[in-house]
Each structure stands twice: as structure tokens, then as C-alpha cells.
DSSP file (Angstrom, degrees, kcal/mol; ACC not computed):
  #  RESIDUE AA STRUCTURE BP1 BP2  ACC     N-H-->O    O-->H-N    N-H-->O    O-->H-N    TCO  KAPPA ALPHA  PHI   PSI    X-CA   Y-CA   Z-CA
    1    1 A X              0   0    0      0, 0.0     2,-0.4     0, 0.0    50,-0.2   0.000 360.0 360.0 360.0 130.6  -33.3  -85.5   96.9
    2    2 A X  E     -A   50   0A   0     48,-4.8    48,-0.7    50,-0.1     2,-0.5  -0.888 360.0-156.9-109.3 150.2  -36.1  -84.4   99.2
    3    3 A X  E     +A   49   0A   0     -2,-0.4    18,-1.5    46,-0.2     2,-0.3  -0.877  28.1 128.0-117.8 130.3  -36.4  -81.5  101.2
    4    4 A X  E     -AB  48  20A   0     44,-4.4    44,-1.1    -2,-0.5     2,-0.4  -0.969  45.0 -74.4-153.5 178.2  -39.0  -80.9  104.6
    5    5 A X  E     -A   47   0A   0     14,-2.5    14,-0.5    -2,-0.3    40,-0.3  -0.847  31.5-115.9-126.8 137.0  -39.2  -79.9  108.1
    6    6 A X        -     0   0    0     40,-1.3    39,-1.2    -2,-0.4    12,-0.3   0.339  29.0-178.1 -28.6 143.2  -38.4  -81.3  111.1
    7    7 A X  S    S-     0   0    0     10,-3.3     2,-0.3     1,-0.7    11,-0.2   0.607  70.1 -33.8-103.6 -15.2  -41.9  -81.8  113.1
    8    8 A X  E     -C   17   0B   0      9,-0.9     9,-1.8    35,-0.1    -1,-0.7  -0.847  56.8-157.0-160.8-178.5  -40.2  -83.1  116.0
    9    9 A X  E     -C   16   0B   0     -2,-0.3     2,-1.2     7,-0.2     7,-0.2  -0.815   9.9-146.7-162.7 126.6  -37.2  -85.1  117.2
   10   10 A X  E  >> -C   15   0B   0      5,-1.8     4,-3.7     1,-0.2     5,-0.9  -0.722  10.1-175.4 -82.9  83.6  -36.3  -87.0  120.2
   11   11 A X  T  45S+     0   0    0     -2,-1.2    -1,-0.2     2,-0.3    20,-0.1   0.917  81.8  54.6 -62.9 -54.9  -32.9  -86.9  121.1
   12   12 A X  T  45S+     0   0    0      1,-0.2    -1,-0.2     2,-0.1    -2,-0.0   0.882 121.0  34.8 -22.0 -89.3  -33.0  -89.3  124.0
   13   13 A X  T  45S-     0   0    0      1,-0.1    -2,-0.3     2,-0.1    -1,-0.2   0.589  98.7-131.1 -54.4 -19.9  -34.5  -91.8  121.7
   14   14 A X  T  <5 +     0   0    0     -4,-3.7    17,-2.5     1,-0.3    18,-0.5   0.769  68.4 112.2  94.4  18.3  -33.0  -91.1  118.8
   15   15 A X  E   < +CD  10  30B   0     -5,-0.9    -5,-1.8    15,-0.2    -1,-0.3  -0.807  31.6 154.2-142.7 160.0  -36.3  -90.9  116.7
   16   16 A X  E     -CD   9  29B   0     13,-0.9    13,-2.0    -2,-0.3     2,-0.4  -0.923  34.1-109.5-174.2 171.2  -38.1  -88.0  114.9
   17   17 A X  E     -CD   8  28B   0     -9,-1.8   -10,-3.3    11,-0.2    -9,-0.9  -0.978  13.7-155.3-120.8 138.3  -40.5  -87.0  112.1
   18   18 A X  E     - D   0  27B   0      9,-2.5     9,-2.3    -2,-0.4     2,-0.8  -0.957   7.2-155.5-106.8 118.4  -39.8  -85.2  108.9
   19   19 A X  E     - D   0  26B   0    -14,-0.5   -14,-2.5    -2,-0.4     7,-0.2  -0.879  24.6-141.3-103.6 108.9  -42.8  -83.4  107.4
   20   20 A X  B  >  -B    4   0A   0      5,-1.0     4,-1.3    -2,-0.8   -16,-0.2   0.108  13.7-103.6 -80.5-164.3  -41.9  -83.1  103.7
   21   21 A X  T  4 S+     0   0    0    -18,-1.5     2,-1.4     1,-0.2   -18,-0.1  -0.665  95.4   2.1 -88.5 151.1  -42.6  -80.0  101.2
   22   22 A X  T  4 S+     0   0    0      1,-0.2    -1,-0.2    -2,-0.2    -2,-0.1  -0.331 127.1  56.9 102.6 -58.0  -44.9  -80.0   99.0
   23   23 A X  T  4 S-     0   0    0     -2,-1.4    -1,-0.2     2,-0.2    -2,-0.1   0.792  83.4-145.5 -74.7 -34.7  -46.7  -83.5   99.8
   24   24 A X     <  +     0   0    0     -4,-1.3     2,-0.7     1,-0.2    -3,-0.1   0.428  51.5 137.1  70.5   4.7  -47.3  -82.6  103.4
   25   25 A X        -     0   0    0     -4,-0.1    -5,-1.0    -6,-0.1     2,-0.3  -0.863  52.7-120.7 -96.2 110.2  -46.7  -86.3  104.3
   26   26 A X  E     -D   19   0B   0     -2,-0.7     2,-0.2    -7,-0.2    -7,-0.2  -0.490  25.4-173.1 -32.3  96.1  -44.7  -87.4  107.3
   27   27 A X  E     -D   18   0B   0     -9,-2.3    -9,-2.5    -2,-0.3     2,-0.2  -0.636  25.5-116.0 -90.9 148.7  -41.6  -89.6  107.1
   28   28 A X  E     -De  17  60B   0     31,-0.8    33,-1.5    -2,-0.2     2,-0.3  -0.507  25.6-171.6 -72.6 161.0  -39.7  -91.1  109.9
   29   29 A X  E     -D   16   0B   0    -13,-2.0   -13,-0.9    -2,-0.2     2,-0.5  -1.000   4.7-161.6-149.1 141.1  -36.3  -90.1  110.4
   30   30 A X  E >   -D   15   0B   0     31,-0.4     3,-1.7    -2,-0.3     4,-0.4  -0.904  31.9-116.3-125.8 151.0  -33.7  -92.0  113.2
   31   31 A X  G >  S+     0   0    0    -17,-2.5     3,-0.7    -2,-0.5   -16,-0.1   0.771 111.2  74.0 -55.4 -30.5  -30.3  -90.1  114.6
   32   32 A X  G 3  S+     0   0    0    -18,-0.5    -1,-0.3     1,-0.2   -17,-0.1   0.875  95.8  48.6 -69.8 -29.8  -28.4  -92.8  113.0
   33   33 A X  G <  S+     0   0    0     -3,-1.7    30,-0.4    28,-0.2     2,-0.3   0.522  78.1 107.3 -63.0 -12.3  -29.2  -91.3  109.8
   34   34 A X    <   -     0   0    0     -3,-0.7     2,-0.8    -4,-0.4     3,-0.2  -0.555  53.8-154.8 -79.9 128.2  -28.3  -87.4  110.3
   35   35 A X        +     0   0    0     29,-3.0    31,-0.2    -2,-0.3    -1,-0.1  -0.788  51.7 128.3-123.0  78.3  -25.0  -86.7  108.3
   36   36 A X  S    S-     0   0    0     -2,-0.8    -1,-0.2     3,-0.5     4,-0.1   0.580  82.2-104.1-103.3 -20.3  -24.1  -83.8  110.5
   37   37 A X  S    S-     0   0    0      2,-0.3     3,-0.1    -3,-0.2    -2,-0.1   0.935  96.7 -16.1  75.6  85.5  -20.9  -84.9  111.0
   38   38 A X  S    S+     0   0    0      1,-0.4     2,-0.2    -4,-0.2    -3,-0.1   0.290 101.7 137.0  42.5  29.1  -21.2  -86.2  114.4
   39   39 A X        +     0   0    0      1,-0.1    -3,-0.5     2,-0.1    -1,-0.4  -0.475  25.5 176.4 -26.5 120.4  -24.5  -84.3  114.8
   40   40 A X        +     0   0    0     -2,-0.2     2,-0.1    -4,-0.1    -6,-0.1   0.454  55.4  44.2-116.2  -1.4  -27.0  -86.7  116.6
   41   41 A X        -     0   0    0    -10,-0.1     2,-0.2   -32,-0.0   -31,-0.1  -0.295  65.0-146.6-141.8-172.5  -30.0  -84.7  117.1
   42   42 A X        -     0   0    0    -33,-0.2     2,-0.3    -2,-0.1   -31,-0.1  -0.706  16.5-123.4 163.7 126.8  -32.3  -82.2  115.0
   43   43 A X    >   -     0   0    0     -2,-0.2     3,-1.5     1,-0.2   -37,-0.1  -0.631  22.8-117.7 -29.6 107.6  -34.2  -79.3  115.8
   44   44 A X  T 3  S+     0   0    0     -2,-0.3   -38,-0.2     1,-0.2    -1,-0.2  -0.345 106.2  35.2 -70.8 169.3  -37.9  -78.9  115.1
   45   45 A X  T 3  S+     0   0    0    -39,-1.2     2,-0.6   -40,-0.3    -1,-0.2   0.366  96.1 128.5  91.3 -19.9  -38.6  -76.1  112.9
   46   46 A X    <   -     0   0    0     -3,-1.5   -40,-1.3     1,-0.1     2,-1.1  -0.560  57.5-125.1 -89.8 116.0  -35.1  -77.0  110.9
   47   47 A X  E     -A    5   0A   0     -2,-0.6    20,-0.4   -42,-0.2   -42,-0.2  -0.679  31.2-162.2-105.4 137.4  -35.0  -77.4  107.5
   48   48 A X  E     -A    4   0A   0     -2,-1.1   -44,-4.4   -44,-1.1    18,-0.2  -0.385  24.5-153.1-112.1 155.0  -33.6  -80.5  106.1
   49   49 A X  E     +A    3   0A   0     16,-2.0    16,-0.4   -46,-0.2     2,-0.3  -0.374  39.3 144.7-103.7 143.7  -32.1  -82.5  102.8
   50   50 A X  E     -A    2   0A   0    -48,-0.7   -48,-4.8    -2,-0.2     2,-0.2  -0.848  44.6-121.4 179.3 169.9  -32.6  -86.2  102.8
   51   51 A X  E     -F   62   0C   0     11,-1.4    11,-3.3    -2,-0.3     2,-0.3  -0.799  32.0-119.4-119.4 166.8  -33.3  -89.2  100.4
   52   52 A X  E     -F   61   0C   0     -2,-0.2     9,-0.2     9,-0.2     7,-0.1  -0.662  21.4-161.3-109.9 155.3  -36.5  -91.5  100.8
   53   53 A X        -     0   0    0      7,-1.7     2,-0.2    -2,-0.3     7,-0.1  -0.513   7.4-150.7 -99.0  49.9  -35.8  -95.2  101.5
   54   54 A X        +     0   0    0      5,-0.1     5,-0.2     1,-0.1     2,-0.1  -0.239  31.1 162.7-100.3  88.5  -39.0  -97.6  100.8
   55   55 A X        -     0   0    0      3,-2.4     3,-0.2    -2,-0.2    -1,-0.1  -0.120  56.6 -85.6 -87.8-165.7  -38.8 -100.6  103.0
   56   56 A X  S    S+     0   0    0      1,-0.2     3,-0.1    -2,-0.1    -2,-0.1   0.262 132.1  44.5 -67.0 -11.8  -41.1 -103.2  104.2
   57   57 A X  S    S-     0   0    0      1,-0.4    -1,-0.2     3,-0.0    -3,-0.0  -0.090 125.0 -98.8-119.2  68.8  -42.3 -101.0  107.0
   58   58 A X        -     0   0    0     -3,-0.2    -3,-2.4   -31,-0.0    -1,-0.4  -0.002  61.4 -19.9  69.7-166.0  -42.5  -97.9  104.5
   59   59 A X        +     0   0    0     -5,-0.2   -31,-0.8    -3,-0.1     2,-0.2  -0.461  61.6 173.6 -77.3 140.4  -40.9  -95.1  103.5
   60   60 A X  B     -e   28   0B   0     -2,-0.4    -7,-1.7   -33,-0.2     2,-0.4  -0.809  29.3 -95.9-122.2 161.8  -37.9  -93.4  105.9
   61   61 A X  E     +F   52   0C   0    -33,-1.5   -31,-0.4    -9,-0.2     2,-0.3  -0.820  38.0 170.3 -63.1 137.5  -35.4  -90.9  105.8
   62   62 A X  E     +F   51   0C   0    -11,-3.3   -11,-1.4    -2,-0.4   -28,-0.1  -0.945  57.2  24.3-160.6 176.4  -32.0  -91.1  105.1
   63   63 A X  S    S-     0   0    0    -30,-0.4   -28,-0.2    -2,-0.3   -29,-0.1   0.418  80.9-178.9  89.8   5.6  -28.5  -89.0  104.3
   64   64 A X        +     0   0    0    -13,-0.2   -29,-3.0   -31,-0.1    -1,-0.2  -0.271  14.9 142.8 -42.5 123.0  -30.6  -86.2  106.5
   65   65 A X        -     0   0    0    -16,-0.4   -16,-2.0   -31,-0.2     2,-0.6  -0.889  53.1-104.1-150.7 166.5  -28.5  -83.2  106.7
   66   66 A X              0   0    0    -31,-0.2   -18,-0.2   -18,-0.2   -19,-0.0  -0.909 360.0 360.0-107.3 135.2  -29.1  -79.5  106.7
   67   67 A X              0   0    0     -2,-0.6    -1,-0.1   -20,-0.4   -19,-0.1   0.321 360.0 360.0-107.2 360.0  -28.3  -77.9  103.6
């Protein structure tokens, strides 16, 4: 489990960045992931829970919730 905080999030689109702790390194993070329980959106400033995912176009969040 990783922990960061939002750095923005685009509700419209559905698309945001997670700046995590510690590393300072920016993951992406999409609405389809937030396990808010029917929470679609994210707050900047919020901090958030997630696991890293390491695809072919890098690492993402997902399981993004607020703890």
C-alpha cells in the first residue's frame, strides 16, 4: 500500500495526479479507480491510500480511497 496527495483531479475528465510520500514522484490516477463507494472525483490537497500498478505505459494508481 502507498500513500500521497492529490496534486490535482479533473472531474469532467475523470483524470488526476497523485503526488506520492516520501518519493515525491507523480503517479496517474483515473475516477474509475477511486473506491469511494460511488465517489467519482478527488479533491486536491486530500490524502489518499492506493496500490501502484506497472503497465506498459508506467506505473498508475489503483484501489485509491481515502483512509
Amino acid at each position: 500500500m502507498h500513500y500521497g496527495t492529490v496534486a490535482w483531479f479533473d472531474a469532467r475528465r475523470g483524470i488526476g495526479m497523485i503526488m506520492m510520500e516520501g518519493s515525491g514522484s507523480e503517479v496517474p490516477v483515473s475516477s474509475a479507480q477511486i473506491d469511494g463507494g460511488g465517489q467519482q472525483s478527488l479533491a486536491a490537497d486530500t490524502r489518499v491510500a492506493f496500490r501502484l500498478l506497472h503497465g506498459p505505459g508506467g506505473p498508475r494508481a489503483v484501489d485509491v480511497y481515502v483512509p
